[in-house]
TORFI-782478 format. One record per residue (C-alpha): residue number from 1; residue in three letters; x, y, z. Coordinates in steps of 0.1 Angstrom, whole numbers, plus 2048, in hexadecimal, padded with zeros to 3 digits. Layout:
% residues N
   i  aa   X   Y   Z
 NUM ALA   X   Y   Z
...
% end
This chain:
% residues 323
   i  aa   X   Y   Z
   1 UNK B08 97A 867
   2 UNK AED 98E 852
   3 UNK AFA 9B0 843
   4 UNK AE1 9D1 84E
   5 UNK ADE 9EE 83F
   6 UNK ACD A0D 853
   7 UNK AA7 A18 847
   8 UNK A9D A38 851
   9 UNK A77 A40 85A
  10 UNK A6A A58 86C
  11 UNK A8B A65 871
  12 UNK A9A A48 882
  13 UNK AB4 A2D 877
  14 UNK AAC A07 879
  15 UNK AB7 9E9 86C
  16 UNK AAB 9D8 850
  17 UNK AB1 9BA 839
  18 UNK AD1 9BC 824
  19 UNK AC5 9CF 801
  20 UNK AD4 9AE 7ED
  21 UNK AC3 995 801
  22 UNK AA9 97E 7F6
  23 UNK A91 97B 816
  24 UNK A77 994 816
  25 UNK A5D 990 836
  26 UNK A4C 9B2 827
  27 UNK A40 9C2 802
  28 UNK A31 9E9 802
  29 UNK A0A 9DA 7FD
  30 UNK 9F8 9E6 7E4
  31 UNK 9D7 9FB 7E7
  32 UNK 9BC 9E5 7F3
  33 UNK 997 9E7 7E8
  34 UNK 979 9D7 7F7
  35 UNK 97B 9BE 7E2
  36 UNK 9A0 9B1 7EA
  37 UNK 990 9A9 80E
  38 UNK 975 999 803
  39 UNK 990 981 7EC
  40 UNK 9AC 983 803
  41 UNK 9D5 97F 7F3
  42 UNK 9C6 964 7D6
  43 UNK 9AA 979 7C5
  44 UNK 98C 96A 7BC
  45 UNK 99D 95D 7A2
  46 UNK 9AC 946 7B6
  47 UNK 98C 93F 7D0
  48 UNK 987 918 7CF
  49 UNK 96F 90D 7B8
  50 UNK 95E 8E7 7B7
  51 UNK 95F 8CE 7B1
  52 UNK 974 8C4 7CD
  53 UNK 98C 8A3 7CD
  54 UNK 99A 88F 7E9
  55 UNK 9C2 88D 7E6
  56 UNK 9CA 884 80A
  57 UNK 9C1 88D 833
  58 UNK 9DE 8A3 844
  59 UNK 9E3 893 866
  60 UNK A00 8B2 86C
  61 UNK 9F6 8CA 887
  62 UNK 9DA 8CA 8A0
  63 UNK 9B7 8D2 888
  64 UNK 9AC 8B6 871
  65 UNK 9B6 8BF 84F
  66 UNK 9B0 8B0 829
  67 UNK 9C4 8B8 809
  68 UNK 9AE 8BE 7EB
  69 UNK 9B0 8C4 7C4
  70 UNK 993 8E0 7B9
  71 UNK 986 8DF 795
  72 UNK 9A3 8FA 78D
  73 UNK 9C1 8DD 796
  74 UNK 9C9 8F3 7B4
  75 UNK 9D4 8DF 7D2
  76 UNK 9C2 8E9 7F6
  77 UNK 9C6 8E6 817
  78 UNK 9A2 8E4 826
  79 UNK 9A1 8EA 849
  80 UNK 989 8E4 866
  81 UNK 97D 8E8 88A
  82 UNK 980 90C 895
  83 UNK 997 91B 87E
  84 UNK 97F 920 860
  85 UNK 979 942 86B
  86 UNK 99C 955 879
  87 UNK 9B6 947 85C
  88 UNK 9A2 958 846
  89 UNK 99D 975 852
  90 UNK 9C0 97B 859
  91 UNK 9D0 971 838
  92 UNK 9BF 995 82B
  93 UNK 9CE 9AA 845
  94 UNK 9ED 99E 83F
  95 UNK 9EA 9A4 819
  96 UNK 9DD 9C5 823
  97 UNK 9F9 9CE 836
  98 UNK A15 9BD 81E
  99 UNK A1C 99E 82D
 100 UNK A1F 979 820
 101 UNK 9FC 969 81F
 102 UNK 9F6 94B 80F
 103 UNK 9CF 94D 7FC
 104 UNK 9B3 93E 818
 105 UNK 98F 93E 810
 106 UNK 971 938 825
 107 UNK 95A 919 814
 108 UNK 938 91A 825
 109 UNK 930 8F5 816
 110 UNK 939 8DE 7FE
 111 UNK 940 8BB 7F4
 112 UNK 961 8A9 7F2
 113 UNK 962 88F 7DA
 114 UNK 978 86A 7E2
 115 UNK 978 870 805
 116 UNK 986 853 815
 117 UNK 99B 845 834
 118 UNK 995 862 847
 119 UNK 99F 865 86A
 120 UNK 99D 888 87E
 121 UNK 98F 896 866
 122 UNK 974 87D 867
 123 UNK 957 891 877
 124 UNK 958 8AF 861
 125 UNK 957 89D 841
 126 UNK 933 888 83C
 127 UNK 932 865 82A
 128 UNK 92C 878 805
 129 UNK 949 88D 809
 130 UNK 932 8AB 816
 131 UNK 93F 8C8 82D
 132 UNK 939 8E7 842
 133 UNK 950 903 848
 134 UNK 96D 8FD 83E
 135 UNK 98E 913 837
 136 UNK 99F 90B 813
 137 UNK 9C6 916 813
 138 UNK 9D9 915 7F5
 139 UNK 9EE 8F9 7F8
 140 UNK A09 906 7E2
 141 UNK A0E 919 7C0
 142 UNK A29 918 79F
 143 UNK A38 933 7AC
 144 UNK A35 932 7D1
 145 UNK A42 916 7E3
 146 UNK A4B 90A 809
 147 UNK A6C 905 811
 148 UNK A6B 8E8 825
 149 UNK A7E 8E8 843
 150 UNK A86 90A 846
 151 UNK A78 91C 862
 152 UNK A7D 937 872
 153 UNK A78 948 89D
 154 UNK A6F 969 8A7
 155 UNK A93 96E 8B9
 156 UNK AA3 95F 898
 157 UNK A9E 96C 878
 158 UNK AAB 983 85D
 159 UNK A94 9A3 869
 160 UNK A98 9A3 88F
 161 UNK A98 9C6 897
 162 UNK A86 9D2 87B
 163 UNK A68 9E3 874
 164 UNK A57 9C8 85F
 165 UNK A60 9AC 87C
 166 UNK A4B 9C4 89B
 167 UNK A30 9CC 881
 168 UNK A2A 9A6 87D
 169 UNK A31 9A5 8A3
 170 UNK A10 9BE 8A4
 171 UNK 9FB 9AD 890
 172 UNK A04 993 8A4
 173 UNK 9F1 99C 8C1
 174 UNK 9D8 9B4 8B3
 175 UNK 9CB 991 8A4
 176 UNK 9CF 983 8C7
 177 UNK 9E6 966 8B3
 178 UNK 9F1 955 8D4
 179 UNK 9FF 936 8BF
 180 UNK A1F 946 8B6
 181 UNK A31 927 8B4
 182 UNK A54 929 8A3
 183 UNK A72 915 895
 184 UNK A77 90B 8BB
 185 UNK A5A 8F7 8C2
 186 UNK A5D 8D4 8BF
 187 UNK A3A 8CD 8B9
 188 UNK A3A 8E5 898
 189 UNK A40 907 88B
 190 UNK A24 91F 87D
 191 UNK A44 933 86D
 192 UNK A4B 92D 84E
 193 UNK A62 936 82E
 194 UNK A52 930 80C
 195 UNK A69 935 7ED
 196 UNK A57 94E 7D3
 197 UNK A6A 950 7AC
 198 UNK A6F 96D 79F
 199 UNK A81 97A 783
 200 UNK A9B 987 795
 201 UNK AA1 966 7AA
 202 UNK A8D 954 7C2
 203 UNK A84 966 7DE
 204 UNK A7E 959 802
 205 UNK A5F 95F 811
 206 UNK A5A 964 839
 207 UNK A3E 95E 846
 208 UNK A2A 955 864
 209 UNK A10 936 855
 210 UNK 9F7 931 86F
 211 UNK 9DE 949 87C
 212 UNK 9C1 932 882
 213 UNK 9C5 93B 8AF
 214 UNK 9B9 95E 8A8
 215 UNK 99E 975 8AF
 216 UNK 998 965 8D0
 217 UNK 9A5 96B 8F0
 218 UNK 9CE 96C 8F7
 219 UNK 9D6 95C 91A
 220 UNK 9E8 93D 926
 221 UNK 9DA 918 91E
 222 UNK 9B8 915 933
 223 UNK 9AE 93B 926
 224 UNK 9B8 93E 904
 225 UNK 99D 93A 8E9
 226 UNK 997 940 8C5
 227 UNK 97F 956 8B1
 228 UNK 970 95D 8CD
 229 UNK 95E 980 8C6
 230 UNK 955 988 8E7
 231 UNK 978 97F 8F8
 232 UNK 989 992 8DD
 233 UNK 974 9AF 8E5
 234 UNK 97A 9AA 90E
 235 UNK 99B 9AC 906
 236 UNK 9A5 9CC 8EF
 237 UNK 9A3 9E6 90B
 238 UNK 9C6 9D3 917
 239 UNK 9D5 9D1 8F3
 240 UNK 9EC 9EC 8F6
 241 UNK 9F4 A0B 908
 242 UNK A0E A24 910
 243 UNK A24 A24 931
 244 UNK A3A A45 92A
 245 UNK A30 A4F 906
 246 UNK A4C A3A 901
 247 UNK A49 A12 90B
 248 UNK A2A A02 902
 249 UNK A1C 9EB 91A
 250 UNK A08 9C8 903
 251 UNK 9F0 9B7 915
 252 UNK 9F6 998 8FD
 253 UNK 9FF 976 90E
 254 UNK A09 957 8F3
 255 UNK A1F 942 8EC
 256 UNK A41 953 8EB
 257 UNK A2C 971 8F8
 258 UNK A4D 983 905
 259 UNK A5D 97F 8E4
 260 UNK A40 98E 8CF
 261 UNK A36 9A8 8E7
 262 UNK A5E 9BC 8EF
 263 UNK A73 9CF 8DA
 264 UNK A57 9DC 8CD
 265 UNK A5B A06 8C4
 266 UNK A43 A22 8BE
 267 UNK A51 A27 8A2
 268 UNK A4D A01 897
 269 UNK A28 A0A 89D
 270 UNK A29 A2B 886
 271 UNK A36 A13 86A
 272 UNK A1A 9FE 86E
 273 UNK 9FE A17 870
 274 UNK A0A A25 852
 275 UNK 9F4 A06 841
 276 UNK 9DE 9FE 85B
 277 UNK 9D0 A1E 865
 278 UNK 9C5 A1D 83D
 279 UNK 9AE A03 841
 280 UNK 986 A06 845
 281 UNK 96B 9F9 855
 282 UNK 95A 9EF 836
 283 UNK 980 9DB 82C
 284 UNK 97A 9CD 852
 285 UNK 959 9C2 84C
 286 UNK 95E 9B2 82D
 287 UNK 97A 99D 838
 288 UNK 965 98F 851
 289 UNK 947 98B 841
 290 UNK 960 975 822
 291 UNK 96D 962 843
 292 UNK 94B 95B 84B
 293 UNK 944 96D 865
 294 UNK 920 973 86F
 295 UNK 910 996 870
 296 UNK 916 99A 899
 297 UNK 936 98C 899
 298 UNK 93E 9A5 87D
 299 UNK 931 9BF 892
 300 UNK 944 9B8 8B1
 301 UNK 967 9B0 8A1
 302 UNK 967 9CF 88C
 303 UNK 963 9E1 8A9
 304 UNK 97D 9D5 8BB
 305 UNK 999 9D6 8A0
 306 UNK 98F 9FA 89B
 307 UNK 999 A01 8BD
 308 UNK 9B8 9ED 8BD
 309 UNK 9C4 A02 89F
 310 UNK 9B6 A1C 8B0
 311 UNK 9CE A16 8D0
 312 UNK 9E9 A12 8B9
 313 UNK 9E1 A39 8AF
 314 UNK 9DE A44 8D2
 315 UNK A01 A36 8DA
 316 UNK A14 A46 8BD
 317 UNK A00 A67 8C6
 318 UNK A0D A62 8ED
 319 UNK A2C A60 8E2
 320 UNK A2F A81 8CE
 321 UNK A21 A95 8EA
 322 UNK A3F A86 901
 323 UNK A5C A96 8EC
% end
């Protein structure tokens, strides 16, 4: 049984994780500039840099993957096929908005050198190791590692009920994230727990790993899409809305959809805004444009997270007109 304690914002008590405990889903972020979207959580002193090195395909999960060593000795996850663009994207809003976001670059091109044996990942990679579009994830660092075998659901976990929990929830589905797979799917979890030292003891990290289905369209198995600009757009004058000033009505449909889209409060969505309403266009645009993004695309998806955010405003304002 986990111990709370009560936080109070905007005048109202909530649970929250025990003071002494070591999981953290959520850090205060720091001020972002333009150029922390541009470089995402790792910096450009991190950004992959070649030459690139073979170490082994990934045959885990459903998008043909390779493990690589850059001319730095970090380790990489290079992913293809459709999630080049999203996973990017998405690992600087969630550093914006202070959650757990492993470092993900775009790579336009490259080579791969000692390619060999390959299997699904066999049509992305050509016979001298060259490639196209590709996402690099930071396989792992000294200080941050993944504790394997430790995962975590939406219904079980040490922040149900908690502000930081329903403001992942809401990323969630202002992402249109409909693989919200958790530690109760057999065929794999995108939660995650990584294990971060720190002087004062290791910490564990929450997080949610995968946010390659986003930007598309939400919907059940035949509908569903990713980065699909003009589906995500289709689909953001249903994101939210207000029934009473009170309950909000999502139009979000996923996996697990119920479970990410109730228990959700206004004033979960105050907490939120409190980051998100500080970010720009021009932070927007140039997280898209590092995720590779071309110029309409940018266009089209800045416009429609603007209005998202700009629903989420609406609701809170609905709301203090009710009492």
């Amino acid at each position: 049984m986990r111990t709370l304690i009560p936080c109070l914002l905007f005048g109202v008590a909530l649970p929250c994780a025990a003071a002494d405990s070591k999981a953290l889903l959520w850090q205060q972020p720091a001020p972002m500039s333009t150029a922390d979207w541009v470089w995402g959580p790792g910096g450009k002193v991190r950004a992959p840099q070649a030459p690139f090195e073979f170490i082994e395909e990934d045959l885990n999960g459903t998008n043909p993957k390779v493990k690589v060593r850059d001319a730095k000795g970090n380790r990489w996850t290079v992913k293809f096929g459709g999630e080049d663009h999203s996973d990017v994207f998405a690992a600087r809003l969630l550093f914006a908005m202070g959650y757990a976001a492993q470092p993900a670059y775009f790579v336009r091109s490259g080579v791969i050198a000692g390619v060999h044996g390959l299997k699904r990942a066999r049509p992305f990679i050509g016979k001298q190791g060259e490639f196209a579009y590709a996402r690099f994830k930071l396989h792992e660092s000294k200080k941050v590692t993944r504790v394997e075998g430790l995962d975590w659901s939406w219904v079980d976990n040490p922040f149900v009920g908690t502000h930081e929990l329903n403001g992942l929830k809401i990323l969630m589905m202002l992402l249109s994230n409909w693989d919200a797979k958790d530690s109760r799917d057999r065929k794999g979890s995108n939660t995650a727990v990584f294990s971060k030292a720190s002087a004062g003891g290791d910490q564990l990290l929450y997080s949610f790993d995968d946010w390659g289905a986003t930007l598309g369209k939400w919907g059940g198995f035949f509908s569903r899409d990713k980065w699909n600009p003009d589906g995500f757009s289709q689909q953001t004058r249903i994101f939210a809305s207000s029934v009473d000033g009170q309950t909000i009505r999502w139009g979000y449909r996923g996996k697990h959809g119920k479970d990410i889209s109730s228990g959700i409060r206004i004033e979960d969505v105050r907490w939120l805004l409190t980051n998100l309403s500080d970010v720009t266009d021009e932070e927007l645009r140039a997280g898209l444009q590092a995720s590779g993004a071309t110029p309409p695309e940018i266009d089209t998806y800045a416009r429609s997270i603007r209005e998202r955010i700009s629903q989420l405003q609406r609701l809170c304002e609905s709301s203090t007109e009710t009492r």
